[in-house]
N, C-alpha and C positions, 0 to 999 in steps of 0.2 A: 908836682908829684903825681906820677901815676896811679889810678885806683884800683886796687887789690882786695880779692877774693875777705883778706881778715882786718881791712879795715874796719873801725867803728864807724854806722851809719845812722842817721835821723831821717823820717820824714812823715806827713801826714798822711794816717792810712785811713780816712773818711774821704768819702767822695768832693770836690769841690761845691763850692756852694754855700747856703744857710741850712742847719738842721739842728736838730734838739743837743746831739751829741758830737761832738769832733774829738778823733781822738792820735796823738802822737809818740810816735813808736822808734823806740831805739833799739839797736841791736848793737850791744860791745863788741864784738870780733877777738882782736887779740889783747885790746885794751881792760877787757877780762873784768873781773869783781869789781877790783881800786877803783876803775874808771866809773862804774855803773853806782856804787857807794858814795862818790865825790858826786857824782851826777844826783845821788839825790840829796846831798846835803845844800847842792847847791840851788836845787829847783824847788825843794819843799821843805826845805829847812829842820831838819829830822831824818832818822834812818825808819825803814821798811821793812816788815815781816813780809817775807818770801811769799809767794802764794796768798798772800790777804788782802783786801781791799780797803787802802786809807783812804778818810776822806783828807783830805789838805789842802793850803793853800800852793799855786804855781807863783815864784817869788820870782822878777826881776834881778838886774846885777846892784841894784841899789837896797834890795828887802824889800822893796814895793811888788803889790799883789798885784798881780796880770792877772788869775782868775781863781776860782776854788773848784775842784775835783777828784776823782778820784785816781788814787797813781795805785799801782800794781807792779809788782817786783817780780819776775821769773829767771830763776839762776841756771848757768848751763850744768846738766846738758835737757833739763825738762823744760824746754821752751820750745816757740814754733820754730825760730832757727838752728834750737841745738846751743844756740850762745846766750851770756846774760842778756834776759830783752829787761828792760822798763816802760813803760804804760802808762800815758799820764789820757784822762778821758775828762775833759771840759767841752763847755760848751762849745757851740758847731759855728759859731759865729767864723767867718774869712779871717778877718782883723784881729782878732784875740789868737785863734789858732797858729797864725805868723808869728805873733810877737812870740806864742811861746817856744815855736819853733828856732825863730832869732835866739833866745834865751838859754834852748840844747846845744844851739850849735856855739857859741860863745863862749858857756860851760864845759864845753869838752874839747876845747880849743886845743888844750894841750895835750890831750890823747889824740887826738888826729881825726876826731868827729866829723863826717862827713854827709852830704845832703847825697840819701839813697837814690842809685839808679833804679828805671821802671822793673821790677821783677825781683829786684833783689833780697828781698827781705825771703822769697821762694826760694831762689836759687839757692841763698846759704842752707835753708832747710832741706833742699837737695845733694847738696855737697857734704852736709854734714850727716848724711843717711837719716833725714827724720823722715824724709819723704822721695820716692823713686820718682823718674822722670814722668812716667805715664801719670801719677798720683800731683806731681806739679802742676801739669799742664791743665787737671782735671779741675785745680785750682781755681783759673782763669777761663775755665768753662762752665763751671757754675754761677761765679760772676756775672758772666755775657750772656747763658740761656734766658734763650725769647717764649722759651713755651715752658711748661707743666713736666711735661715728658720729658723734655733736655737737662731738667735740672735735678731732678730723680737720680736719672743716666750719670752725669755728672758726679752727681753724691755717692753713687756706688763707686764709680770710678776713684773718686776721691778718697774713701773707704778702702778700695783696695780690691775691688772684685776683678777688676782689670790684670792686673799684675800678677794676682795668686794664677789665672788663672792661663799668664805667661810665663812666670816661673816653674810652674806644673808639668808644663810643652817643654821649657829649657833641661827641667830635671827627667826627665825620661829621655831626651835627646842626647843629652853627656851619659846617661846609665848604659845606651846605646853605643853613641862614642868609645865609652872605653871596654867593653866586650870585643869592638871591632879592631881598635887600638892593641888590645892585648894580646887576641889573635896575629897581629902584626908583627907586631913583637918577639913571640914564640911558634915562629913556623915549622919547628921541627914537630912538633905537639900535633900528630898526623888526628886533628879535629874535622869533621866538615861541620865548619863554626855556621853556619845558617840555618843547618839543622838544628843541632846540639842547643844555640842561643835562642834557638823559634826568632832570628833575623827581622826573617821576613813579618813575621806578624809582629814584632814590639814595631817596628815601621809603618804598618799596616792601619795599628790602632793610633801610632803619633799623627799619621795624617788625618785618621778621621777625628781626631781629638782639634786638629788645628784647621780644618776645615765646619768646626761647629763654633771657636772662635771667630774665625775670620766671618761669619755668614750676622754673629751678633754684632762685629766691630761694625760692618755695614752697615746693618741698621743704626747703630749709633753715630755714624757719621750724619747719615740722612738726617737723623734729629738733631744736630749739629750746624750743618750744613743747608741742610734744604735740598731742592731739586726747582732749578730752573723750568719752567713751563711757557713757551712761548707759543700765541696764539696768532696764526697765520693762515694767508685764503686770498680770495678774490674779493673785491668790496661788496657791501650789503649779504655779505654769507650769516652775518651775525657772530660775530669775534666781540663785539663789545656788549650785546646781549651777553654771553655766554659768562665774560668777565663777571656782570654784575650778579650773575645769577650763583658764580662758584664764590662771589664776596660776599651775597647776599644782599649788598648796597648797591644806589644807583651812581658808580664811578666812574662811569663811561658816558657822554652823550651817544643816546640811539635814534638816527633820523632814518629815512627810507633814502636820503642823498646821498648817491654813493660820494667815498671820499671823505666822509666827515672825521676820520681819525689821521690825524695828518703826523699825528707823532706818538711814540709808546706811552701808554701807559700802565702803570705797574704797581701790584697790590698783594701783599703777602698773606695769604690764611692758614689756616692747621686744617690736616684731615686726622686725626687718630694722632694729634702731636708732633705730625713731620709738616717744617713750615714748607709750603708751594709758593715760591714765587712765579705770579702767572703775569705776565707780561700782552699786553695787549695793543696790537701793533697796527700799521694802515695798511689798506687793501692795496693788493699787489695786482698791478695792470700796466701799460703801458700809458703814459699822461705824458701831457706836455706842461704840465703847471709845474712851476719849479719848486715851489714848496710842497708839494707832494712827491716829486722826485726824492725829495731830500727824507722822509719818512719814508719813502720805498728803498732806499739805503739803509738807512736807521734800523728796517724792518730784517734787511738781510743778517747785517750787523746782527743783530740780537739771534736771529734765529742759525748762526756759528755757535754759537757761547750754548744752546738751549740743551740741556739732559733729556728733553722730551718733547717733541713740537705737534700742536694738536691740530693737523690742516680740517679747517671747515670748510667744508660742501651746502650746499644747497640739496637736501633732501631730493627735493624736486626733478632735479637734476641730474645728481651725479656728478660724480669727474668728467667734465669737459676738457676739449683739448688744452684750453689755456691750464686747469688742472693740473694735466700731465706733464708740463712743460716746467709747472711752480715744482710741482711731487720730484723732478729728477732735478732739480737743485739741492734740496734739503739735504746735508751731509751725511754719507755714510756711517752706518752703526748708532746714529742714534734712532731711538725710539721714536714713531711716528700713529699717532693715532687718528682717524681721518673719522670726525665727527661731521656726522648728515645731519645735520640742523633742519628745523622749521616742519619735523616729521610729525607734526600738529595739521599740516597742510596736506598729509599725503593720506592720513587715514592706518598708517603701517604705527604701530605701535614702537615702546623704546626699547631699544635690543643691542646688545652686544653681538654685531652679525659676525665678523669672523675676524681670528690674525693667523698670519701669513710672514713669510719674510719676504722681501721686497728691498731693492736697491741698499744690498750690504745688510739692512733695518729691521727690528722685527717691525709689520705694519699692524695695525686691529683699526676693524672699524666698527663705530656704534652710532646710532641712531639718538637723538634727542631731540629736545624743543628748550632752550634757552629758553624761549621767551613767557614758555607754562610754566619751567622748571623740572618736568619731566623727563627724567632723564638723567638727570646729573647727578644722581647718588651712584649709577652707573661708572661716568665718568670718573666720580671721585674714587671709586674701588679700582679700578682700570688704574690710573695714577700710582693709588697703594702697590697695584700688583707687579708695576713695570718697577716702582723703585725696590721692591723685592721685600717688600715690610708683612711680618708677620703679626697676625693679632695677638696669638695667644702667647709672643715673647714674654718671658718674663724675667727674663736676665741678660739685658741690655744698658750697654756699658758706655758713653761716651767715645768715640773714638777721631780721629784726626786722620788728615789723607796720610801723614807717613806711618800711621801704622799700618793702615790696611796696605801702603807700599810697602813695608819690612814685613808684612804675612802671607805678602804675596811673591814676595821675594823666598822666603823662608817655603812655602808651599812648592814653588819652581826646584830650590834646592833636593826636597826629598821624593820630590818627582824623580830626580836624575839620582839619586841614590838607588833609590824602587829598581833602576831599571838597571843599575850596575851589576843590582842584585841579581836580577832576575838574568844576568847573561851567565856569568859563571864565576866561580869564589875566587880566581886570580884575579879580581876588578877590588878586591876588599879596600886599597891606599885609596882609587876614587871614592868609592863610597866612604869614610874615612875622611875626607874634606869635602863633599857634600853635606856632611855631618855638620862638618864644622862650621860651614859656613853658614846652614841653615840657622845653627845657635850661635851666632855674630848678627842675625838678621832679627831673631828673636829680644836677642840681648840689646838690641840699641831701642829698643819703644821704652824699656826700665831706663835704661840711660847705663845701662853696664859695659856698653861698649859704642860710644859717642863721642865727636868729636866736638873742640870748644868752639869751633864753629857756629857748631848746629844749636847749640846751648846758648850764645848769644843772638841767636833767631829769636830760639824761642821765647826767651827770658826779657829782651826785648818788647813786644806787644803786651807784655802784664802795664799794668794801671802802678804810679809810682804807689808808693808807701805799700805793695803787697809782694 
């Protein structure tokens, strides 16, 4: 039998492992009260007040006790999924948590009880409107946050700051829509509807309304996400100083021989909350050692994938021709900051000397010393600055690459509205599904116009029993 959306499901919604607490979670579906009432007569031997916490015993198919805890009743539609859940919370042990698992699933044999797919206990709270797509996912993001700041982010997300303040963007978009719509409709009604409606300015204020969105969805992806950081050069520039210096540990062997990093290594820290994965790779030069060829591969390798690559110079030095030869590899558009290291040797103090654009790039260059430490608060602002991270945010939401893709999508939309506008009032049908489409682009981060495709992506990577 296939599994559907309203079958009843079981599974353990405590992490794997030993803990103080384990706890197992049913959600009825279409097998409704009867099912969830039989379920507990048959697990705790006694019925359940709604909302209150028994303690009781968990009963085998024989009367024998597999463990004692506390079981919880929640009847639809005030549950996480909208459906009758039941709640049985025992001890965290693996072995005990099975059998009682074995035990739901035996007992609801006859309703059609089934071991829940990863995500699903969310998804039904999705499907049954207790929670919007953005608010699902925000789910499985507070879960996963690695930092302080991610999980904040998350929480509001989860909360709901997200979504109000997509539906906000949707409801002044259809308020627009149908002014534009209606003028369509009744073209004898000799209006000049751009005027009359102020068009142009309710457009005016939606973009800048969803260009103040899309600037915090960023930042909350960064804190989501992270930014790639790969450290790249000629050997002995001090790439693996520098590593130690931005981890503040010694992770890197540093000799004076060139050569000594023969393959990446990679170390994630926080600056203000946003995790930098800085990558630290071996000196790029021409060798005939074959295991150094194979990390000057490695090196390149990494530095495709990089959001940001930090080429280190030799103070001393400068860009030399080999330099220039590394510098016109590094892929266009991304960000390159070209750190003169060992500037403890030259007597110039630490400075952020200038940025520039440069092959496609923006380029900056700044002055440091790895190896004093000077410098690298520099650096780590520089970092802040390129991933575009604000200090003084303070309503920053979680966000996911498809959203900032459906805001940037939605953003291109009322660009080419703007501009329908702005030719003359016989373009009103274009503008009219520029509309439209901008709020279909808006509408799929809620999940109001989503495909079940994309739903079984997402819903997919959740942790079973959530």
């Amino acid at each position: 039998m296939l599994a559907t959306d309203s079958d009843p499901i079981v599974a353990i919604a405590t992490a794997p492992g030993r803990g103080g607490i384990g706890v197992v979670r049913v959600s009825a579906g279409r097998a409704g009260a009867a099912a969830t009432a039989a379920l507990m007569q048959a697990l705790t031997g006694q019925d359940l007040v709604a909302r209150h916490a028994s303690y009781v015993p968990f009963l085998d198919g024989a009367g024998t006790v597999l463990d004692r805890g506390i079981a919880l009743s929640f009847p639809a539609p005030h549950s996480y999924t909208g459906e009758h859940v039941l709640e049985l919370q025992g001890h965290g042990g693996p072995i005990v948590l099975q059998l009682v698992l074995q035990r739901c699933i035996e007992a609801g044999r006859e309703f059609g009880l089934r071991l829940a797919e990863p995500g699903e206990f969310t998804r039904r709270a999705f499907l049954n409107d207790k929670l919007d797509l953005a608010q699902a996912e925000a789910v499985a993001d507070l879960i996963e946050a690695s930092t302080e700041a991610a999980a904040r982010s998350a929480g509001r997300s989860l909360d709901g700051a997200f979504s109000r303040d997509i539906h906000a963007l949707v409801d002044d978009v259809v308020t627009l829509r149908m002014l534009v719509e209606a003028t369509l409709d009744f073209p004898e009604e000799e209006i000049d509807f751009l005027e009359a409606a102020d068009a142009r300015g309710k457009l005016a204020r939606i973009r800048a309304q969803l260009d103040q969105v899309l600037s915090e969805a960023r930042q909350g992806a960064l804190l989501r996400e992270g930014l790639s950081v790969v450290l790249a050069g000629q050997p002995n520039v001090g790439k693996s100083s520098l590593l130690n210096a931005l981890a503040g540990a010694e992770l890197a062997i540093v000799t004076p021989v060139a050569g000594t990093t023969r393959d990446k290594i990679s170390q994630t820290i926080q600056v203000e909350g946003i995790p930098l994965h800085v990558i630290d790779t071996a000196g790029l030069r021409d060798t005939e050692d074959e295991v150094e060829k194979i990390g000057i591969e490695r090196t390149w390798s990494e530095i495709g994938r990089a959001d940001v690559v930090l080429h280190l110079l030799d103070a001393r030095t400068g860009m030399n021709a080999e330099d220039e030869v590394i510098a016109a590899r590094f892929p266009a558009g991304v960000p390159v900051v070209r750190v003169l290291n060992k500037t403890d040797l030259t007597g110039v103090p630490p400075e952020v000397a200038q940025r520039r654009a440069g092959n496609g790039s923006e380029v900056c260059e700044l002055r440091l010393s790895a190896k004093q430490g000077d410098g690298v608060g520099l650096l780590r602002a520089e970092l802040l600055r390129i991933a575009g991270w604000q200090a003084d945010a303070q309503s920053v939401y979680l966000a996911r690459e498809r959203h900032l893709i459906a805001l940037r999508a939605a953003r291109e939309h009322l660009a080419h509205a703007a501009a329908h506008a702005d030719q003359n009032s016989q373009l009103l049908d274009l503008f009219a599904e520029e509309l439209r489409l901008a709020q279909e682009s808006l509408n799929s981060i809620t999940g109001e116009f989503t495909s079940d495709d994309l739903l079984g992506v997402i819903f997919s990577r959740f942790c079973i029993g959530k």
